[in-house]
N, C-alpha and C positions, 0 to 999 in steps of 0.2 A: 565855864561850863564843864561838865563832863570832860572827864580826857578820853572816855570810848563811845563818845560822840564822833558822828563822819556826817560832813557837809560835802553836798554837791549842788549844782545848778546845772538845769536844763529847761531850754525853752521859755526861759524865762521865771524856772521857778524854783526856789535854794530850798533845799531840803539838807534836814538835822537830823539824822538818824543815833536812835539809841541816847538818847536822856531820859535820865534818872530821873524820878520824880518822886519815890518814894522809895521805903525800903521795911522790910517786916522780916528781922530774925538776920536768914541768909539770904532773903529772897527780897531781887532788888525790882523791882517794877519801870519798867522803860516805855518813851513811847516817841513815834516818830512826830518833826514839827514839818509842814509846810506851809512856806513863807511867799508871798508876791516879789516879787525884785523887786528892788528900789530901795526907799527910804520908808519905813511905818512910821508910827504906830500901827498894826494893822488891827481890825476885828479879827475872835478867833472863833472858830470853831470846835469847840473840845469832843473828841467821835469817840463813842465804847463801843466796840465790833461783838457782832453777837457769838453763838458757840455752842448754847441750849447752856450757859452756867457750867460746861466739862472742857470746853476748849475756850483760847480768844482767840478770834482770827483776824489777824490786823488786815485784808485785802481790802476792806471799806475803804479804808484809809489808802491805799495802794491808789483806788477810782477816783475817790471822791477829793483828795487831798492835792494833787493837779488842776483838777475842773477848779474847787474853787481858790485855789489859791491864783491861777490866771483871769480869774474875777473880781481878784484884789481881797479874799477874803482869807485868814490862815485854818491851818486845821490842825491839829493836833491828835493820832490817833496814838492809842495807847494798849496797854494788857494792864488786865486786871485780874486776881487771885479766882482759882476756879475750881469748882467741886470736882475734881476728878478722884482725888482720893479720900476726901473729908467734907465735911456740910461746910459752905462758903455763904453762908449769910448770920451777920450782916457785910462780914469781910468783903464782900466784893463789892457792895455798894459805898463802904469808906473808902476804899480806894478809888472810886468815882468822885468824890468828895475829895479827896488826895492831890486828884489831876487841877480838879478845877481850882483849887488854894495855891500848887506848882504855878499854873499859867498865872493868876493874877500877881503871886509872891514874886514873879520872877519876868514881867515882863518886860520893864527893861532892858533885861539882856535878852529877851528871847525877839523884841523887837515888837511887842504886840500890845493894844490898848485894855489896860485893865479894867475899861468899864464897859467893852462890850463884847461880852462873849455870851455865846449860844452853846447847847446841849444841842447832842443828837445821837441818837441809836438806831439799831435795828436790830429788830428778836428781842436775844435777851440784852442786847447791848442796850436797846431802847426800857426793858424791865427796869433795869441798872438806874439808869439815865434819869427816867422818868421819878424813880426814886428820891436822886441826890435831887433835882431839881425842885419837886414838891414838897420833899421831907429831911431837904438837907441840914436841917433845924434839929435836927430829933436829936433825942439823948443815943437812938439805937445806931446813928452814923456818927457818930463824934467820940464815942468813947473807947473804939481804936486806933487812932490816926497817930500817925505812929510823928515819930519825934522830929520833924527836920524843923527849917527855919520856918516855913510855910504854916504850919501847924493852927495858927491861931488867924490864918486869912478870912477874909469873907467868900464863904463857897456859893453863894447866889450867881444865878444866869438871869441873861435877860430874855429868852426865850428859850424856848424845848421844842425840839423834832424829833419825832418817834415812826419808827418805820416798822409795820406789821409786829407789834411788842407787845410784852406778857404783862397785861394792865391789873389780875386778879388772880394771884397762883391757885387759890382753892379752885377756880374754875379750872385751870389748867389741870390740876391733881384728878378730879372728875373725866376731864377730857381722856386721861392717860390711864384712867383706872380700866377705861373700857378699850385698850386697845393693847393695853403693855401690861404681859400677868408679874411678869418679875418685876417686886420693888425695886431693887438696884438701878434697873433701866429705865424707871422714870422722872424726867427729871429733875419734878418737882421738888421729890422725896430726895435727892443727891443735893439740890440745893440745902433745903431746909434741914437735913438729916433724920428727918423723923417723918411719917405719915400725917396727917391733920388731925387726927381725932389723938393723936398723940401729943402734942403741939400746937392748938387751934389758933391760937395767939400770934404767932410765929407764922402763919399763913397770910393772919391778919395784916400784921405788922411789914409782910413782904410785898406787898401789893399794891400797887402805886394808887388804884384807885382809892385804898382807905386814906391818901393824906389830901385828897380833892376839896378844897375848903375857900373860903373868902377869902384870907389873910394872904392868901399867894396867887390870887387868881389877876390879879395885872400881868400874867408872864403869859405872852400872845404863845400858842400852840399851832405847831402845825403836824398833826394828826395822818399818815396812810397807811392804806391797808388793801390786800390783794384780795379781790372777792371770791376766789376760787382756793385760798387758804385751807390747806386739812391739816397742817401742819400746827397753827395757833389760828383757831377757827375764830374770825373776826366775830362771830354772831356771837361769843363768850368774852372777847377779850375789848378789840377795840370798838366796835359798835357801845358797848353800854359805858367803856370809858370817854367816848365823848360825850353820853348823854350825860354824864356826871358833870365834866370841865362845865358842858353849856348852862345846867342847872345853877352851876356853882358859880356862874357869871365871866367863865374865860372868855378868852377870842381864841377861836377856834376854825382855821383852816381845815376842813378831812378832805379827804383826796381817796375816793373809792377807786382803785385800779382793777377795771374790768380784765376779767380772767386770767389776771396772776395768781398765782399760788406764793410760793415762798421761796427765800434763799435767793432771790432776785438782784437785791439793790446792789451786794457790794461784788456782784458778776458780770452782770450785765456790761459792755460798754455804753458809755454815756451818751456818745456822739448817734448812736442808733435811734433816729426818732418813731421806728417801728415800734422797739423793744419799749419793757415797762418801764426801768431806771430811763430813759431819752426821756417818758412822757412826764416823767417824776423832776429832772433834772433841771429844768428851767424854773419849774412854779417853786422848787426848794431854794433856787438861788434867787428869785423874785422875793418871796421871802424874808432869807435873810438878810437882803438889802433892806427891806422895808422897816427891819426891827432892829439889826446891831448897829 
């Protein structure tokens, strides 16, 4: 493995911090593993941390990478390439693609079972997420993946978890036309690089709900979203992407979280059965037992 990998164990749970999983140019992509004690193979969780597509912020994985790795589950949180200075699509959704090739190319040494691993995001980690997992297929994610050994793995999950996430950018681009006057500052436009009516295809093509189809709809969902969201207003984003999944014949868990807003899950502490992540926490790791 990496030589600027650092392993620790606490409480029973070994974490690998800083593995390489990809690299593009100079820019090398890292991302932390946590593992259960003992002996694996484990189930993994592969997490993309949201950001709005200008940051990544690995603290998801900070919450969520203890809880379930002392559930016997692993996680793998990661960074992924980000529009802060240039348009990052489809670059940031190959490199979700990237991660998931890393964990299965590399599972025996990472300790974890290659055939059952789970997606899960939030915001736009869930955009991402929801992407590589529907559309991991496509010529538009495979045609930068950059050269490691991995390259040629199979990037399929066996379920997707998305947490309050951008399921339709052109709806997003509208939500932000009326609230944000400067182009630069919205996000859409920093993703894609260009406005919609510039690019209409490109809004298309970024949108997890346009790859909602039969041919992948066996990959069980489990769908939240905060009803009190002003931030990625569910009545645009994730309400009509479930009603896609369900048309389209998924299995579809949604989890309406009364009067959250946003920016919650990778905050919260877990162990809070007040807070919204406590009330999210269990039925997630219910869940993913049921499926990986």
């Amino acid at each position: 493995m990496d030589t600027a990998t650092i392993t620790t164990e606490d409480a029973g749970v070994v974490v690998r911090k800083g593995i390489a999983y990809a690299r593009h140019g100079n820019v090398e992509l890292r991302g932390d593993l946590y593992l259960p004690a003992g002996d694996g193979p484990f189930p993994v969780v592969v997490a993309a941390p949201g950001g709005g597509w200008r940051l990544c912020d690995p603290r998801a994985a900070k919450v969520w990478g203890p809880f379930l790795a002392m559930n016997g589950i692993a996680l793998f949180g990661f960074n992924y390439r980000v529009a802060d200075k240039t348009k990052m699509f489809p670059e940031a959704v190959c490199d979700v693609v990237s991660a998931i090739q890393f964990v299965r190319g590399a599972a025996d040494e990472l300790g974890i079972d290659p055939a059952r691993i789970a997606m899960l995001g939030s915001s736009a980690g869930a955009h991402v997420g929801a992407l590589a997992t529907l559309g991991g297929d496509s010529p538009h994610f495979r045609n930068a993946q950059p050269a490691n050994d991995f390259s040629s793995a199979d990037a399929s999950v066996k379920t997707f978890a998305g947490i309050y996430g951008v399921y339709d950018l052109f709806a997003l681009w509208q939500q932000e036309i009326a609230d944000i006057t400067d182009p630069k500052e919205r996000r859409s436009e920093c993703l894609i690089g260009a406005p919609p009516f510039a690019n209409r295809q490109s809004y298309f093509d970024a949108s997890p709900i346009s790859y909602v189809r039969y041919a992948v709809n066996t990959i069980p969902m489990f769908i939240a979203y905060g009803t009190a969201d002003e931030t990625v207003n569910p009545q645009f984003q994730t309400i009509p992407f479930i009603g896609a999944l369900k048309q389209a014949g998924f299995m579809v868990r949604d989890f309406p979280v009364i009067g959250a807003g946003h920016f919650w899950f990778g905050e919260e502490p877990i162990d809070d059965p007040r807070g919204y992540t406590g009330y999210i926490a269990p039925r997630l790791l219910r869940f993913f037992k049921q499926f990986l």
